[in-house]
C-alpha positions as CSV (number, residue, x, y, z in Angstrom):
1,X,-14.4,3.2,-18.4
2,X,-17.1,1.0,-20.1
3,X,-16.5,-2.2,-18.0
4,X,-17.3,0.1,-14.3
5,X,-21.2,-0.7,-14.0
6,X,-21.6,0.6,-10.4
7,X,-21.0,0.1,-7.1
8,X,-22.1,-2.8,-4.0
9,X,-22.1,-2.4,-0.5
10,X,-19.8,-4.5,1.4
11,X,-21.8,-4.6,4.4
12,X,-25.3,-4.8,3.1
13,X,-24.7,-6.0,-0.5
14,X,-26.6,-3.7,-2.2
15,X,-26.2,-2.6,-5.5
16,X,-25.8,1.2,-6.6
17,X,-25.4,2.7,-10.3
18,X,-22.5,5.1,-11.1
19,X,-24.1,8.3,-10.4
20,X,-26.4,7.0,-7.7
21,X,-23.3,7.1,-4.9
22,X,-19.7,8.5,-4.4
23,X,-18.0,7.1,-1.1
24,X,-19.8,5.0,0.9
25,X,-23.4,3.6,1.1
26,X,-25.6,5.8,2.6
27,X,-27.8,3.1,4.3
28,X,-24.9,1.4,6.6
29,X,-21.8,3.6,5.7
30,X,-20.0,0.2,4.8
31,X,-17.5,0.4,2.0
32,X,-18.1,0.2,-1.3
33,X,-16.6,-2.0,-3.9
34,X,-16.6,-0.7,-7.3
35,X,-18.3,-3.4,-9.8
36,X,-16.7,-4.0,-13.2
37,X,-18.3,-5.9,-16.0
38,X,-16.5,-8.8,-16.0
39,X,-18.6,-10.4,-19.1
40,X,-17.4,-7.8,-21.9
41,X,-14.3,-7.8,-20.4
42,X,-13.6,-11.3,-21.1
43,X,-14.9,-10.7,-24.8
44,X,-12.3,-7.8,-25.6
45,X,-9.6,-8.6,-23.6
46,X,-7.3,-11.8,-22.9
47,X,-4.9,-12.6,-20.0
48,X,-2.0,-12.8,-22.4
49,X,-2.7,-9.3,-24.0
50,X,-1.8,-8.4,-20.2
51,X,1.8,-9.6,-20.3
52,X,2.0,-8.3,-24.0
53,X,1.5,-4.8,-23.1
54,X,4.8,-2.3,-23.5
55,X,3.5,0.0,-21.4
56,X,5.5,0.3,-17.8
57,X,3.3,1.3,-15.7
58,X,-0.3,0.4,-13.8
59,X,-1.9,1.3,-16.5
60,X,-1.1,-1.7,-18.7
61,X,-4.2,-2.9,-16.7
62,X,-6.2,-0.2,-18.0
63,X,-8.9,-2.8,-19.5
64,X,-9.7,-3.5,-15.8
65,X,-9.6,-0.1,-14.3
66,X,-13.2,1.5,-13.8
67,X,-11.2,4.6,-15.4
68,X,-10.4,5.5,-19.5
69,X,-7.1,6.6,-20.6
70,X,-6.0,9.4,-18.9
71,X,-3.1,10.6,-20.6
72,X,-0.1,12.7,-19.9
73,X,2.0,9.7,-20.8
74,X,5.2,11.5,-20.5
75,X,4.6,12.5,-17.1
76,X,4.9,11.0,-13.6
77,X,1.1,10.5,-13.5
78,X,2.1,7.7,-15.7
79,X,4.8,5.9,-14.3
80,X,2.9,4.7,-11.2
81,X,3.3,1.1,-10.8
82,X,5.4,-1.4,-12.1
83,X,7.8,-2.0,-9.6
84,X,10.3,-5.0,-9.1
85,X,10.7,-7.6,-7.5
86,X,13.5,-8.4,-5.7
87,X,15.3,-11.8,-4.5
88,X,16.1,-11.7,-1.2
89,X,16.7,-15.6,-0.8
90,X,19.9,-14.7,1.7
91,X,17.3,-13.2,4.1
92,X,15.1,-16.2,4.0
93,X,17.7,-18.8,4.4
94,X,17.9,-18.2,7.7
95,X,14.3,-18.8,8.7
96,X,14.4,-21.9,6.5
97,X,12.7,-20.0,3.6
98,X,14.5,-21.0,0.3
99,X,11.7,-18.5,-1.9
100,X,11.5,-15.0,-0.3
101,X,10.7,-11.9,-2.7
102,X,10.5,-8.1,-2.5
103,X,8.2,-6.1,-4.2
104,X,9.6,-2.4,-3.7
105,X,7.0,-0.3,-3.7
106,X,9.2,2.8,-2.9
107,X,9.9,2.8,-6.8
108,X,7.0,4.8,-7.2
109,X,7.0,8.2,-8.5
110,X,6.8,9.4,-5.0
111,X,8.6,6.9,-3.5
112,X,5.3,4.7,-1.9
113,X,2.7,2.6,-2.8
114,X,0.4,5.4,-2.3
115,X,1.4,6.6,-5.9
116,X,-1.0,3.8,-7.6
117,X,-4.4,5.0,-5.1
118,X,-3.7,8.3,-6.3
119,X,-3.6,8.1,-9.7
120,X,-6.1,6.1,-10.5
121,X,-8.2,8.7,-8.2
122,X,-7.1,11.5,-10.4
123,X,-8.3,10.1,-13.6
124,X,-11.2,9.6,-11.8
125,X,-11.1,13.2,-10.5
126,X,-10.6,14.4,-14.1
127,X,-13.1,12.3,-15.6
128,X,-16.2,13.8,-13.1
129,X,-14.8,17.3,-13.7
130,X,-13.4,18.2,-10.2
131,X,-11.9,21.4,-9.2
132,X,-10.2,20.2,-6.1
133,X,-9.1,16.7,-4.4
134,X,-8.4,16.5,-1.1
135,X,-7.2,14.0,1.1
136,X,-5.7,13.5,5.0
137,X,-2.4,12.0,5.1
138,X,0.1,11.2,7.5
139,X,2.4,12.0,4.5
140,X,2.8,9.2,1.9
141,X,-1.2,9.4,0.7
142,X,-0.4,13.0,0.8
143,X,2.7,13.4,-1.2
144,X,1.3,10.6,-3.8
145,X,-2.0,13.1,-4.2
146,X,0.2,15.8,-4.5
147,X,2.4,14.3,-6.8
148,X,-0.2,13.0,-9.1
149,X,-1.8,15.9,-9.2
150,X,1.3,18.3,-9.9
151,X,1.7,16.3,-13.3
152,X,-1.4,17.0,-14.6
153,X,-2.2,20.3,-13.2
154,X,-5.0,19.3,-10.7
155,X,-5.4,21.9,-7.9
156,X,-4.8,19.5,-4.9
157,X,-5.2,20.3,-0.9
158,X,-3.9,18.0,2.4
159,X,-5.0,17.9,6.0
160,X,-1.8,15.9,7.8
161,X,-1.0,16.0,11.2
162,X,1.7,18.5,12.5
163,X,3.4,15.5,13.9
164,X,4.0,13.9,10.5
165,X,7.8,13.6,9.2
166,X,9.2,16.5,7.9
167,X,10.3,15.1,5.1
168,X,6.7,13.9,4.3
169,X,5.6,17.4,4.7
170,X,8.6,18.8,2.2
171,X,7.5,16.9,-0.5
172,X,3.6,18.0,-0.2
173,X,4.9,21.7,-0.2
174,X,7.3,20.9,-3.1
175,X,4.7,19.3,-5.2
176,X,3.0,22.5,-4.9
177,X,-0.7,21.1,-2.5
178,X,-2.1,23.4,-0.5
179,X,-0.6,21.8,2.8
180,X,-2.9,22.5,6.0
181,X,-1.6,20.7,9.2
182,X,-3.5,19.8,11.7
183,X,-3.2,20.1,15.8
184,X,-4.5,16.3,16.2
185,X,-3.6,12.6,14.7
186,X,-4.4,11.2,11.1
187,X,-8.3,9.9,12.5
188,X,-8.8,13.8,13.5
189,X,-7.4,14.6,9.7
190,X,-9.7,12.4,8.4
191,X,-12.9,13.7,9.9
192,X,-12.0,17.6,8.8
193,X,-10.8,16.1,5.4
194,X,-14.7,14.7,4.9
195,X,-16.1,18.0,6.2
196,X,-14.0,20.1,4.0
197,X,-15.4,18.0,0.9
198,X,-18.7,17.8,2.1
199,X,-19.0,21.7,2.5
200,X,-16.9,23.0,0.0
201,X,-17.5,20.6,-2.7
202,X,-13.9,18.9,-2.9
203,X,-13.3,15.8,-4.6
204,X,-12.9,13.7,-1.4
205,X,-9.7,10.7,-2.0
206,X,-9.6,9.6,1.1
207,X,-8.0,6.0,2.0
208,X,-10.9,3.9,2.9
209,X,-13.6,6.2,1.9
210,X,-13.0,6.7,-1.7
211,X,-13.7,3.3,-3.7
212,X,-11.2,4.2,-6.3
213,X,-8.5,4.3,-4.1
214,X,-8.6,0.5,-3.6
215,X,-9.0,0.2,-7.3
216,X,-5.5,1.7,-7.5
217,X,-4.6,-0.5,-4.6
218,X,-5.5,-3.5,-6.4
219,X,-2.9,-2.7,-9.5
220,X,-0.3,-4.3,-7.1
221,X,-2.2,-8.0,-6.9
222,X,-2.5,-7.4,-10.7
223,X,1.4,-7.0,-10.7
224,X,1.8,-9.9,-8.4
225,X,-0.1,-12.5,-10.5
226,X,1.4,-11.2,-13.8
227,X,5.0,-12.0,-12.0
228,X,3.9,-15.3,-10.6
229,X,2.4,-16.2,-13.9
230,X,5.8,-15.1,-16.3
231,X,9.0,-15.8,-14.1
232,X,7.5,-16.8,-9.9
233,X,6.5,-20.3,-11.3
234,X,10.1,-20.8,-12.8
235,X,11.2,-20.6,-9.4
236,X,9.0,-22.9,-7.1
237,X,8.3,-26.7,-7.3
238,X,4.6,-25.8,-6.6
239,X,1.9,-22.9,-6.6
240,X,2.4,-21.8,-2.6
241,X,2.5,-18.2,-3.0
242,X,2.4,-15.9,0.7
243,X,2.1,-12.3,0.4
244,X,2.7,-10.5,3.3
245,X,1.2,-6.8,3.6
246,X,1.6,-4.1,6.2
247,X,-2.0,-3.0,7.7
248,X,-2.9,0.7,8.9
249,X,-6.9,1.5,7.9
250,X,-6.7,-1.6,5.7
251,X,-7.0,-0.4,2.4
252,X,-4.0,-1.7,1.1
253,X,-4.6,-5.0,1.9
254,X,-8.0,-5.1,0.8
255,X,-7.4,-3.2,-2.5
256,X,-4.8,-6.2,-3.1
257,X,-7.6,-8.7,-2.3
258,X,-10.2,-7.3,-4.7
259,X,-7.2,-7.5,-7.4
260,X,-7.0,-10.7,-6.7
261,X,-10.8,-11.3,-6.6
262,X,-10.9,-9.4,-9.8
263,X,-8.9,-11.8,-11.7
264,X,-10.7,-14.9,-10.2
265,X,-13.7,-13.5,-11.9
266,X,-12.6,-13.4,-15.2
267,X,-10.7,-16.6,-15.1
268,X,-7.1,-15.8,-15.1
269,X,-6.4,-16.7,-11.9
270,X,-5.8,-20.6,-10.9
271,X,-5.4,-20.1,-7.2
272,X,-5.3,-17.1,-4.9
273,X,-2.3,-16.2,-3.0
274,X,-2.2,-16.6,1.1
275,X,-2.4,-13.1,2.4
276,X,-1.0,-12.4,6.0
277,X,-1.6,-8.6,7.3
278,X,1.2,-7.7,9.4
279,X,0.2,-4.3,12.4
280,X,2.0,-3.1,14.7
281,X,1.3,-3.9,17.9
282,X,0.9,-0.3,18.8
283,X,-1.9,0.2,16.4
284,X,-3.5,-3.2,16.0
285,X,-7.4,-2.4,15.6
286,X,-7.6,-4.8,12.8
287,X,-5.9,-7.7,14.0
288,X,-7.6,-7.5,17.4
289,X,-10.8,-7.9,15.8
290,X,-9.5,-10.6,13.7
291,X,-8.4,-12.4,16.4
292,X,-11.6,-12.0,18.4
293,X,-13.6,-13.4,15.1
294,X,-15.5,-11.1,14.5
295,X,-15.8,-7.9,12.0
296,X,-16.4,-5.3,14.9
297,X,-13.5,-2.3,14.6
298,X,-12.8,-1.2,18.1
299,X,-10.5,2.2,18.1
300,X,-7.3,2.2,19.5
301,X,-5.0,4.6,20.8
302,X,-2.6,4.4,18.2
303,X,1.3,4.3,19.5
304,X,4.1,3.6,16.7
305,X,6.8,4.8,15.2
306,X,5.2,3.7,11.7
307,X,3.7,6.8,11.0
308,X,1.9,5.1,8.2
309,X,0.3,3.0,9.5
310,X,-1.1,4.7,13.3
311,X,-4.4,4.8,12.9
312,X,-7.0,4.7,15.8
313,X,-10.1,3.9,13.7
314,X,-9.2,1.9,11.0
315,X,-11.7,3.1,8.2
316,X,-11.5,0.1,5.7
317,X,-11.0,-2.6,8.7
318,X,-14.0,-5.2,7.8
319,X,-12.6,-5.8,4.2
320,X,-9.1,-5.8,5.5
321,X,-10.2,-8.8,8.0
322,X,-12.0,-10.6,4.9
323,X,-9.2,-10.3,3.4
324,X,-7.2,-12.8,5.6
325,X,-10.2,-15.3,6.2
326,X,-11.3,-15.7,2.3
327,X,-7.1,-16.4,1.5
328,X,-6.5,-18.5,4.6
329,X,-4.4,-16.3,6.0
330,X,-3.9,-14.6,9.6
331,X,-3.0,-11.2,11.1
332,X,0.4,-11.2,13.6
333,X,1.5,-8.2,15.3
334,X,4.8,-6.6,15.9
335,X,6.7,-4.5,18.2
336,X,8.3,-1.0,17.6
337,X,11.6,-3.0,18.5
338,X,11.2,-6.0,15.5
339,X,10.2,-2.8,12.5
340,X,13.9,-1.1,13.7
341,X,15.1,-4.5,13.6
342,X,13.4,-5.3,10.2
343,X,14.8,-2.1,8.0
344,X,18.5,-2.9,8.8
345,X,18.3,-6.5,7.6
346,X,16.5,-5.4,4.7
347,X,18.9,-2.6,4.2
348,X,22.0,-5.4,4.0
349,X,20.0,-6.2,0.5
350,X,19.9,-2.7,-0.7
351,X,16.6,-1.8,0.1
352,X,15.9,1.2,2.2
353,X,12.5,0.7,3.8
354,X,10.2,3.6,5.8
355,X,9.0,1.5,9.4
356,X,5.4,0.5,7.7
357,X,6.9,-0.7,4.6
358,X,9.3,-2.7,7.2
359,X,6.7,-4.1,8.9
360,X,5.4,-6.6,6.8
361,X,8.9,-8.0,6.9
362,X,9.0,-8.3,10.8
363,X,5.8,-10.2,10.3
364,X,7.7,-12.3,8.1
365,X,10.2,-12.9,10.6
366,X,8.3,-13.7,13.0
367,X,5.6,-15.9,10.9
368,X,8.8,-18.1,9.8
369,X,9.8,-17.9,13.8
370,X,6.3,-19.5,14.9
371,X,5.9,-21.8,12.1
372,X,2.9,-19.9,10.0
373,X,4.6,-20.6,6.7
374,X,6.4,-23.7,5.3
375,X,10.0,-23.8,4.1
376,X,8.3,-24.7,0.4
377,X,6.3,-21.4,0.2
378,X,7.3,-18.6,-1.9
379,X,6.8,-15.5,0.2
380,X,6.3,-12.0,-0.8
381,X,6.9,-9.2,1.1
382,X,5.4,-5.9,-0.1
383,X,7.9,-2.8,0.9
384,X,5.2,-0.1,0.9
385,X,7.5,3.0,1.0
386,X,11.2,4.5,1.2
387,X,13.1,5.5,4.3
388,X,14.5,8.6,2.7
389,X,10.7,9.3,4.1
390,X,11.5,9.2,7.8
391,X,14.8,9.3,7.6
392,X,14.8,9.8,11.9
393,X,13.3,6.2,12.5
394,X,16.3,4.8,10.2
395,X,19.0,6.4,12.1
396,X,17.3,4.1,15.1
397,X,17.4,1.3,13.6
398,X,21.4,1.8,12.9
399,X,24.5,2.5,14.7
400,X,25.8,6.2,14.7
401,X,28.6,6.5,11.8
402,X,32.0,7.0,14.1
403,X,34.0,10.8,13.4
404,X,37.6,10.1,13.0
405,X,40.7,12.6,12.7
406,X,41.2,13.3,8.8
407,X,44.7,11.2,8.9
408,X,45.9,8.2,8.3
409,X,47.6,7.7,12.0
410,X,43.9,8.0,12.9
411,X,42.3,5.6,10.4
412,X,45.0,3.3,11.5
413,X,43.8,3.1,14.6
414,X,40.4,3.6,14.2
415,X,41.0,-0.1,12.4
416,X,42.7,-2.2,14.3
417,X,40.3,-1.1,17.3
418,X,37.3,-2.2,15.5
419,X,38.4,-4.9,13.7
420,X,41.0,-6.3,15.8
């Protein structure tokens, strides 16, 4: 925890000491980035320590983490992170991509990327001495919170909509979080959720609001460039490298920026990756602003079956916009329609997406279709969560298994009906 010196605005820039603020910046209400002392880390740490490390997990990047070691290595809590990467070159091929990746996020403890927010936000929760975190969730944020907190005995309580996924909801209850649904969306979650904290004294995680949730966030970047560095480079005749990242409130996408930024700073970085923020069109507050070039967040009514990624009022949306301008990147949108589309054709590669995590493959789709990448990137795509998680949107993006007489007169002709 010695290299975490304080905090800076991200609207105003201003500075703030660790105990001076805890969420946002009470001049502006911008975000705030947490500030690590990038100086002494360069004295006791080395890149190649990094990729020396045994430990399999996000926190073989504890050096850079405003956190200390937390522990309860046997547990869950710490085998957030360090998920694969998977070559999906048959999926590329036939947009003319020769160098596509998947990073399967739904390896997580809790089966999303949510999983690395959490726990770094429960060290942090352990470290200040709280009784009680608390976050809104449409289910994933949720069940990693709840998760996280299970493993180390940390009294945990979510706010999610009564319209999230029941299997969402199942895993908060059987993680043992005090589970409160609400009559009202995710933005309506979020507003009681900061309430709650504010008169009852909670340890507040939520996305966009807590700054150590994008410090988990940015574990993936850190991830990213220790796989580019060790075995991408072995596979590309030059340093193009596209990652493609599902957007909701933004935080995701802005954690993996300031991962990125992070290792700029202390050298080990020689060139940042091209980010490209993929929304659905039916919740596109971010890349409307984007593409109106400017940082002004305008709420939406949020409409899409990626549960994970419906939000009205997009709370980490300027970074999240940043984001794609400082990487020369670019936001696209996509339909309801292309997400379906997008978890069968990853599903003929074995990997069983939730819609959001599908998403940032649609946008890959349709950036190959419109010419936003070249044939000699590398492109990763970041799967975000599992579809065992909404497990209703998968069965619509499929055909309906046929029922067939138990004999063999029947499989006989079941056969030569389908396949001629």
């Amino acid at each position: 925890m010695g290299s975490f010196v304080g905090y800076r605005c991200s609207i105003c820039n201003k500075d703030y000491a660790p105990d001076e603020v805890q969420y946002s910046c009470p001049h502006d209400g911008g975000n705030l980035d947490v500030i690590l002392d990038y100086s002494t880390i360069k004295k006791t740490v080395t890149s190649q320590q990094i990729f020396q490390s045994t430990e399999a997990s996000l926190w073989r990047y504890l050096p850079i983490l405003p956190v200390g070691e937390p522990g309860f290595k046997d547990t869950p809590f710490h085998r957030a992170g360090d998920t694969p990467v998977f070559a999906t070159s048959g999926l590329g091929k036939e947009f003319g991509i020769q160098k596509l990746w998947v990073k399967d996020e739904s390896r997580n403890p809790t089966a999303s990327f949510k999983d690395r927010a959490s726990a770094v936000v429960v060290a942090r929760a352990r470290e200040i001495l709280a009784e009680v975190v608390v976050t809104a969730s449409t289910g994933n944020a949720g069940a990693a919170l709840a998760g996280m907190a299970a493993a180390v005995g940390q009294k945990a309580i979510i706010f999610a909509p009564r319209t999230a996924p029941p299997a969402k909801i199942a895993q908060l209850l059987v993680f043992g979080a005090q589970v409160i649904l609400v009559d009202g969306n995710y933005d309506s979650a979020f507003d009681l959720t900061i309430e709650a904290a504010s008169e009852f004294g909670w340890y507040c995680r939520n996305t966009g609001y807590n700054p150590f949730t994008a410090e988990g966030k940015k574990t993936a970047a850190f991830e990213i460039w220790e796989w580019w560095e060790t075995a991408g480079k072995k596979f590309s005749d030059n340093h193009n490298l596209v990652v493609f990242v599902s957007v909701g409130d933004g935080n995701i996408i802005s954690g993996i920026h300031k991962g990125f930024k992070d290792l700029q700073a202390l050298g080990w970085l020689e060139r940042m990756p091209r980010i490209i923020g993929v929304q659905a069109a039916g919740s596109a507050a971010i890349a409307n602003a984007y593409f109106m070039g400017n940082e002004k967040i305008i709420p939406v009514a949020a409409n899409t079956l990626a549960d994970s990624i419906s939000v009205d009022f997009p709370r980490d949306g300027v970074r999240a916009i940043r984001a794609i301008r400082e990487t020369n990147g670019t936001y696209i949108t996509v339909e309801d329609e292309e997400i379906l589309k997008a978890i069968a054709a990853l599903g003929k590669v074995g990997i069983f997406a939730e819609p959001a995590g599908a998403t940032s493959y649609a946008g890959f789709v349709k950036a190959a279709q419109n010419g936003v990448i070249y044939s000699n990137d590398t492109i990763l795509v970041l799967n975000t969560g599992s579809g065992l998680k909404d497990v209703k949107a998968a069965m619509q993006a499929v055909q309906e298994a046929p029922i067939i007489e138990p004999s063999m007169e029947a499989l006989k002709h079941f056969l030569e009906r389908t396949n001629g």
